[in-house]
N, C-alpha and C positions, 0 to 999 in steps of 0.2 A: 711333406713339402707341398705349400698350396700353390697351384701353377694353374687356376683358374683366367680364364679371359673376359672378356666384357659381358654380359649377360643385360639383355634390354628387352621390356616389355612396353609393347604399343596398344594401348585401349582407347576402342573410337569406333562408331558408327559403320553401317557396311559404305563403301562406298567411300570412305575419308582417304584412301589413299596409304593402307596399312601395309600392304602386299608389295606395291609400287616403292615406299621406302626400302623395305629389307629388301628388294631385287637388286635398285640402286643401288644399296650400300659396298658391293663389292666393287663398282667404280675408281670408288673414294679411298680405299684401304692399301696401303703400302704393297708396291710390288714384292715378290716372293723371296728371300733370299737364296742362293744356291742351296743352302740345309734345309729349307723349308720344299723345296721344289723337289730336293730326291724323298724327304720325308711324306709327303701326299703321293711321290708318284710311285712309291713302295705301296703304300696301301691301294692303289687302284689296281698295281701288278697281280698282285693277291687276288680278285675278280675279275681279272683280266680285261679290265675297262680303261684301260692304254692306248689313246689312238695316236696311232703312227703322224707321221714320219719319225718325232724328236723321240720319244718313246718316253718322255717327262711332261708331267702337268707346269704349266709357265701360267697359267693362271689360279687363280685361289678358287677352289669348292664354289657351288652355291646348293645345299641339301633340299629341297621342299617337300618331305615325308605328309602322306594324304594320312587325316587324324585317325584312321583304323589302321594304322599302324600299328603292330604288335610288339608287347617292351623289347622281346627278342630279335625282331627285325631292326627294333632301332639302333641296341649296344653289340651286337652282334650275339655271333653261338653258332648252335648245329653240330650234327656229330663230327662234323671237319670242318674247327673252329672257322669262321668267317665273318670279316668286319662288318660292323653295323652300319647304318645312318650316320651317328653320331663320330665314326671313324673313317667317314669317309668326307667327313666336313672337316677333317683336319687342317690346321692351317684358313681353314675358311668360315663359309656361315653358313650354320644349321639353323634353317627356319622354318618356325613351327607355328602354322598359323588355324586358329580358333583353337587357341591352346586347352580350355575346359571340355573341349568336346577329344582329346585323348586319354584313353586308360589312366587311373591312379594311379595304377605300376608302371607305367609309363612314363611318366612326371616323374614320380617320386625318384626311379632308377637310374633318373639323370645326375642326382646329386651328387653320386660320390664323383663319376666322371671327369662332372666340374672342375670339381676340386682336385681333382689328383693329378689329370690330365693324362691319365686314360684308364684305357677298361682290363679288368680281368676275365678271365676264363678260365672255368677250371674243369679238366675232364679226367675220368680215372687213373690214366697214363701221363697226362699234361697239363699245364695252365699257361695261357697263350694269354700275351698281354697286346693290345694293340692302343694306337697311338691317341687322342680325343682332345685336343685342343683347339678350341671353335670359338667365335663368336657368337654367340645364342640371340637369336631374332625369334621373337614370340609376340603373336597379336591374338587379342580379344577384344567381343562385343563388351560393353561396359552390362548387360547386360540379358535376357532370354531374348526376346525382342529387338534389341540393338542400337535403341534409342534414347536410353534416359542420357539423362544431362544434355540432350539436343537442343541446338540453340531454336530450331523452328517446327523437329515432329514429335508429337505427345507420345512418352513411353507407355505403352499397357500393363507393365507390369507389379508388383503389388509390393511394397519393400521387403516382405519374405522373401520372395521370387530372387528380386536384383543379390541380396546378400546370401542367398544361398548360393547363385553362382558367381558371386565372387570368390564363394570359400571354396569351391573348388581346388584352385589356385593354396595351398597350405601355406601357411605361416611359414614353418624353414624354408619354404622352397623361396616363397617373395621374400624371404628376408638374404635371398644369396641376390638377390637380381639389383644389379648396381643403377640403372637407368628405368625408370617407369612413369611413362610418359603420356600426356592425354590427345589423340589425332583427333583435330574440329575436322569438319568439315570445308572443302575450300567454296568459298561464295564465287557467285556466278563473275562479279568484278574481278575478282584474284585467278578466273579462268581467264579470263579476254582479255588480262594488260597487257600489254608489249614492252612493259619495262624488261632490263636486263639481270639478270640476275647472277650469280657466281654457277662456275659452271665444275663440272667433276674434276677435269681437272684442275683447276683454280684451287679448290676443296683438298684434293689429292696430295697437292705439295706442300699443304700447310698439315696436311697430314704424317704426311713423309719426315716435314722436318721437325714436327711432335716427338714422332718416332726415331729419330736420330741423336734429339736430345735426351731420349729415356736411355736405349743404347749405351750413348758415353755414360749417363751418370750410373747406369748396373757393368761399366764395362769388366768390372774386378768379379761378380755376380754372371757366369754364361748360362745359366738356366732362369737366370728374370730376362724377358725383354719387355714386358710394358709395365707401366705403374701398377696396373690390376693385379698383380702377382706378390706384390709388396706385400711382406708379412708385420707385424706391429714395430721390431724395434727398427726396423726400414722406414717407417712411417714418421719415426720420431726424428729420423737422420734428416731426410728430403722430404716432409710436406708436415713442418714447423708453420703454428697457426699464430698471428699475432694476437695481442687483446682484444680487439673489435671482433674478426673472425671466431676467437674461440667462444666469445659470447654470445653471438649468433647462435653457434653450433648448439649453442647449452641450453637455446631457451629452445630451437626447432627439436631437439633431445626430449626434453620434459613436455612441451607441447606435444608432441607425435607419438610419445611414449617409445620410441627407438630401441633399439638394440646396441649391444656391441659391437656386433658385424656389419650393423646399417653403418654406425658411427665413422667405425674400420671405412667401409664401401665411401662415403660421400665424402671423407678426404683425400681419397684416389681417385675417385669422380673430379674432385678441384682441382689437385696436383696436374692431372690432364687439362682440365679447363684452362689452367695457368701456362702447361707448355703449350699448347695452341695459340695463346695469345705471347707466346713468344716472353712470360715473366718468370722471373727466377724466382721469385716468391709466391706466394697463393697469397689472394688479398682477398678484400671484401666480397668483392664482387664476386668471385669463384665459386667461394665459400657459400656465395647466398642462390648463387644458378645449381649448384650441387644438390642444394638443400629441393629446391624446385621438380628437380628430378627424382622425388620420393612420393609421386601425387597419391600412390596406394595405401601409402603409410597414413597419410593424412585421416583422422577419425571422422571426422564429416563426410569423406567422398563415400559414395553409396548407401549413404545414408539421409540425402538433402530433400526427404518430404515433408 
């Protein structure tokens, strides 16, 4: 059963405002449900990181594991098992930020989590499963330096350099990550306007009501609560592409060279894009902002000298 959650990588210069998104993003994310508030506040019982008076977590996680984080501090273990990083972002968001600078085992040990939606543990006497369903916030430099593709400081670095750390980052692993995204930089006018802008909560209840429509339509489904969870013949039930869209879909496929899981991922990418815009269909336009949020797929990026 895949009971994976949203998984988003932000690549962008130091300074772009990487760290500042995934903090904000617990603002924006649906309040907790009563299941979801005894299910986190079980696991913090467990480390005894319960702060009174209610003796329940009423808010969602937010993880920020510093990159010499060890794979066993992040999925848990020890000789009396005890939850990881990634179990204690249950229900919330695990952020992991200059993602190439954590252990291989580290990365890598995340995958099955994702997908399963939680971790095992196996000891001679027991195997202790705990809970791991998260949001995944992960940010990198585009490069050793942190500059290339700057709109105004010269990267130093040598295109060996740039793609070796991007390979970092392995193919399965970027091929599970639904959203990857590029942060500019904000210019000194986008600092000082006084225009108004949407504010969290604004954000929050078009969130909410995203999340209300995914809800009803798994309501036969109590282990789906968002699109990201959809397995293929789900996909074929509720996020039906028309002519235009699937066209689309088939030339950014052959262009990008795609996968089957990317394919899977950026029709649940749209199916979201469409209930935020409050449509009962996925149209053009979804289908083609989906496609947008595959920038690492693209064969050109890290490679434009």
């Amino acid at each position: 059963m895949v009971l994976s959650l949203p998984i988003i990588i932000m690549v962008g210069p130091p300074g772009a405002g990487k760290t500042l998104l995934a903090k904000t993003s617990i603002s924006i994310l649906p309040k907790m449900s009563h299941k979801e508030t005894l299910e986190t506040s079980k696991v913090y019982s467990l480390i005894g990181k319960l702060s009174p008076p209610s003796g329940l977590m009423h808010t969602r996680p937010f993880r920020n594991p510093h990159h010499s984080l060890s794979a066993i501090a992040l999925v848990g273990g020890g000789s009396i098992p005890q939850p990881g990083e990634i179990s204690m972002a249950h229900n919330g968001v695990l952020f992991l930020d200059e993602l190439p600078e954590f252990s291989r085992a580290a990365i890598e040990i995340l995958r099955q989590p994702m997908e399963a939606g939680f971790v095992s543990i196996s000891r001679s006497r027991q195997t202790v499963e705990f809970p791991s369903r998260f949001m995944l916030f992960a940010s990198m430099n585009p490069c050793p330096c942190g500059y290339f593709n700057h709109p105004q400081k010269a990267c130093t670095c040598s295109p060996s350099n740039v793609r070796k750390y991007l390979h970092k980052i392995s193919g399965p692993l970027l091929d599970r990550i639904d959203l990857q995204i590029e942060v500019v930089p904000v210019s000194y006018e986008e600092l000082t306007t006084h225009s108004i802008s949407e504010n969290s909560m604004t954000i929050r209840e078009r969130v909410q009501n995203a999340r209300a429509i995914q809800l009803k339509r798994f309501n036969q489904r109590p282990d789906i609560i968002t699109n990201a969870q959809m397995q293929s013949y789900e996909l074929k039930k509720w996020a039906q592409l028309d002519d235009a869209s699937a066209k689309l879909l088939k030339i950014a496929m052959e262009q990008f060279q795609l996968s089957a899981r990317a394919y899977n991922r950026i029709i649940k990418v749209a199916r979201t894009i469409a209930d935020l815009d409050g449509s009962k269909d996925i149209q053009n336009q979804h289908i083609s902002e989906s496609i947008q949020y595959r920038m690492l797929d693209r064969a050109a990026w890290g490679q434009a000298y």
